[in-house]
N, C-alpha and C positions, 0 to 999 in steps of 0.2 A: 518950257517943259523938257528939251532935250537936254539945255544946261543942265537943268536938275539933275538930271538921270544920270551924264556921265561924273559929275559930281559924287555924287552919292555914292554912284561903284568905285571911281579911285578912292573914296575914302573910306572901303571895308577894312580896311587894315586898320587904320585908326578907330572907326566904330568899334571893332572886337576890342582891340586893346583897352578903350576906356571899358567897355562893360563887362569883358571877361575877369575882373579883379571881382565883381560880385558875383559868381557864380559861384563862388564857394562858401557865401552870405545867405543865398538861400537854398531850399530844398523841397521836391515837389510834397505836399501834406499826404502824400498815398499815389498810388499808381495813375498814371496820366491819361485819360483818354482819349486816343489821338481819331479824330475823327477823317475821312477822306473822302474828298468829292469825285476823285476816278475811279473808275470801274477796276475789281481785281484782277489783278495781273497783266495791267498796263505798266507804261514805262514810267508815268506819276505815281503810281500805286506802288511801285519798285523801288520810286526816290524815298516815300515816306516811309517806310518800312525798313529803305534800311537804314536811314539817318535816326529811327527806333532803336535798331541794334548797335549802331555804335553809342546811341549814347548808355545806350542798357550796360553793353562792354565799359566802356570810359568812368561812367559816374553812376551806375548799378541804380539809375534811375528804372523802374518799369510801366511798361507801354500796353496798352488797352487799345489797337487798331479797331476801328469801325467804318463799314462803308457806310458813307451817306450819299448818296449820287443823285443826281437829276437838276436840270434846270440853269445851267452855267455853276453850277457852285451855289447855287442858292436855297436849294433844300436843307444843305449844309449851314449856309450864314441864319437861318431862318429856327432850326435845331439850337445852333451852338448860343445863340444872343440872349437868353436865359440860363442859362447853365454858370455852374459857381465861376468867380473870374478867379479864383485864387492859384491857377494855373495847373488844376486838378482835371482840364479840358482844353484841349488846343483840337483847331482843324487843320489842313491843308488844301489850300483852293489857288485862284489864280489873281492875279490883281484886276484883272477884266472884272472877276464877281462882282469885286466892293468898285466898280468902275462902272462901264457899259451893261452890266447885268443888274445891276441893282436900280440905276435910273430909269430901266427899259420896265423892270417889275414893280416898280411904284407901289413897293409893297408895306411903305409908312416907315421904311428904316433907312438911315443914312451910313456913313464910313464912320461916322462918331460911334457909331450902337458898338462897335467892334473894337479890341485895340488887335491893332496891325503889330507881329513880335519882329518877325525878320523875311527877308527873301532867303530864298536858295539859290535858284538858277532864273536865267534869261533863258525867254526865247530863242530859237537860232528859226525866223519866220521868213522861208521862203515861199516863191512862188515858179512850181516846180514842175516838168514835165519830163517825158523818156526822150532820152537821147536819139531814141531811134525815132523820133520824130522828126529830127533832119534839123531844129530849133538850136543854133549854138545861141542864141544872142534875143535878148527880149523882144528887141528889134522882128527879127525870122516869127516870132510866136503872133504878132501884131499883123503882118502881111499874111501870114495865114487868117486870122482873125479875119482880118475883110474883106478876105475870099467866099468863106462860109463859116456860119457862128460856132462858136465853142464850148466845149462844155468844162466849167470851171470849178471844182470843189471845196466848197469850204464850210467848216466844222459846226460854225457857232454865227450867229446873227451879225454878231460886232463883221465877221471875215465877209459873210455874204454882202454887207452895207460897204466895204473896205473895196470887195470885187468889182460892185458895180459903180464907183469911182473911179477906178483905174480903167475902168472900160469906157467909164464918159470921159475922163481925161485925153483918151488916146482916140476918141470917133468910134470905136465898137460896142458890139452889143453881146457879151459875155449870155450863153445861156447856166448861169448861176445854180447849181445842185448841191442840195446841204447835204451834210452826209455827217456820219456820227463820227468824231473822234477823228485824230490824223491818221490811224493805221487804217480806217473806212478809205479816205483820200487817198495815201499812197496805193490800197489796193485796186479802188480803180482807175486811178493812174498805171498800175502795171497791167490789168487785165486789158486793157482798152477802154472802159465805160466811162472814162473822164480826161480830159484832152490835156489838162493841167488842173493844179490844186495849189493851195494852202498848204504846206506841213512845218511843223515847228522845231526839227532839230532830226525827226525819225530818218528823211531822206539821207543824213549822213553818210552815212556804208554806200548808200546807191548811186551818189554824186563821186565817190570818191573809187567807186568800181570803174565809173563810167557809164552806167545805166541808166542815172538820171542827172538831170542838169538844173541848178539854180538858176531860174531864168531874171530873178528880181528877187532887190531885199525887199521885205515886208516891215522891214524895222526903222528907225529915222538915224540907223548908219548903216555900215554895207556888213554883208555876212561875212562871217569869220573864214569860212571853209572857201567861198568864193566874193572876195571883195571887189572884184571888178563889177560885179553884177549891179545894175543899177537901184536906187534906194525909190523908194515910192516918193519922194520928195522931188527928186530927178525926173519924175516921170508926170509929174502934174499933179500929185494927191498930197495936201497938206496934211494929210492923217495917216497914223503908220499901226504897225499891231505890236510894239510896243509892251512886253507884258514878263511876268513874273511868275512862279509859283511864289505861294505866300505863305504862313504860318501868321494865324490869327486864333485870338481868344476872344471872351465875350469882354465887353467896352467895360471901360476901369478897373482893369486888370491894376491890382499892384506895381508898381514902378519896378519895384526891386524882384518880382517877378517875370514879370516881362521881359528886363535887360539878362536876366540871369537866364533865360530862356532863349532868348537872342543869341547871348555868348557860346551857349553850349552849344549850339544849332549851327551856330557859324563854324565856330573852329570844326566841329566834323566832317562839314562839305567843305572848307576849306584847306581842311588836311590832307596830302598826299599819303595812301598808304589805305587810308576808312574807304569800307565799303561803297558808303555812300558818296564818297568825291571821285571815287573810280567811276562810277556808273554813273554822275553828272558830267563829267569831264567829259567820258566816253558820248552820249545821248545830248547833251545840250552846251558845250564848247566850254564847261570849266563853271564851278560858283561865280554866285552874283549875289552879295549881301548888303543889303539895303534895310540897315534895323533900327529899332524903336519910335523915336520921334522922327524918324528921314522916313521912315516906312509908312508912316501915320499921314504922313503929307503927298506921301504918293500916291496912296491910294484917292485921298480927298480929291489931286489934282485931277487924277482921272475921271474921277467923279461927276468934276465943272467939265470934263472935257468933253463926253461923254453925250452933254448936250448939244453940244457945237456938230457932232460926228453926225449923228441923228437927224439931225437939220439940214446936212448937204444932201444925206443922202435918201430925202424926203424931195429934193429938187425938182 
């Protein structure tokens, strides 16, 4: 899985290349409606809107935002997987959905129901506390740990099952509190009400003030912003969080749709200068384009993984 993955991202360059030649081959039949599984005026809700406006600007394509929120992304996959594939309907969700959420909801639909177009950005998934917690090193957070239990924040099911792995891997007992969203996490990490957290890219500014500290990557390589930090792999957890924003339509989407949707999608988060590759680069360390058929297999792998994840931490 991890070959794959770094795989896949060194070859965004060449994935656009071959499909950006069709993107001038097809054209959306009417305005697109771009569905979204974040809440407005988040930092996802931010990505998909303006990678709307650039492509509105670039190819005078027009965009029909919609919030669909709830449930990991699944009120969303659940809406979208009826709706025409002719690419007259695209959402934005995360690859956990068609992953860990979708096995967990057993709601009679697989990663085939959907076709997966392209990624946008990676994760940047740490596991993160205040500095003024006296914590330089994962190490310091663990001795605190089993002195007196901690309270650990994390967003979504897949993070809370991830949590209490890393707490059996290491002899503690994590007291685990879900909370909505990573700006919920970060804030009570600043307020005091959570001892560390989960955040997936938001801590950035705060890690690099000096406010807050990357105590562990949560990803199956080290973070970008602090690579020393150790990787959940390093630390005894054979599972990592691992994950994507995504662009998905409904399953058998047109070929020539798809790729054409892929290409456009990519070159504007991949262009220096577009809205929306300022404010990936700036929030989550830069695009991460993982499209058509590479993106269709990721999500599936996740999919088989998914089970495996569920199972330990059912232990």
């Amino acid at each position: 899985m991890k070959r794959f993955l770094r795989a896949a991202v060194t070859a965004v360059g060449l994935t656009a290349l071959a499909t950006g030649a069709l993107a001038s081959d097809w054209t959306p039949p009417g305005p697109i409606k771009l569905m979204i599984a974040f809440k407005a005026g988040g930092g996802a809700d931010t990505q998909a809107r303006l990678i709307a406006e650039d492509l509105e600007a670039k190819l005078g394509w027009k965009f029909i935002p919609e919030q669909v929120t709830g449930k990991g992304g699944m009120n969303l996959a659940m809406a979208i997987k009826d709706q025409p594939n002719d690419g007259s309907v695209i959402g934005i969700v995360v690859t956990e959905t068609l992953g860990y959420n979708m096995k967990v909801a057993n709601a009679g639909v697989a990663p085939s129901d959907f076709t997966a177009i392209t990624t946008t950005a990676g994760f940047q998934m740490g596991v993160v506390s205040l500095s003024s917690k006296g914590w330089a090193t994962f190490d310091d957070m663990i001795a605190a740990a089993k002195a007196g239990s901690l309270r650990f924040g994390a967003m979504s099911p897949k993070l809370a099952d991830l949590a209490y792995l890393l707490g059996k891997a290491q002899g503690v007992d994590f007291n685990i509190v879900n909370v909505k969203g990573g700006k919920g996490v970060m804030n009570g990490v600043n307020a005091g009400d959570l001892d560390l957290g989960f955040m997936a890219g938001i801590q950035g500014k705060g890690v690099a003030a000096g406010d807050l500290v990357n105590l562990a990557s949560a990803l199956s390589e080290p973070l970008k912003q602090t690579p020393d930090a150790p990787t959940f792999a390093d630390l005894g957890v054979p599972f990592s969080a691992d994950g994507y924003f995504l662009i998905i339509g409904p399953g058998g989407m047109p070929t020539e749709a798809r790729d054409a949707l892929a290409a456009a999608v990519g070159e504007v988060v991949s262009t220096e200068g577009t809205k929306s590759n300022g404010m990936i680069s700036k929030a989550f360390g830069g695009a991460a384009v993982i499209a058509g058929d590479d993106a269709q297999a990721l999500v599936q792998s996740d999919f088989e993984a998914a089970g495996a994840l569920l199972q330990a931490a059912s232990e």
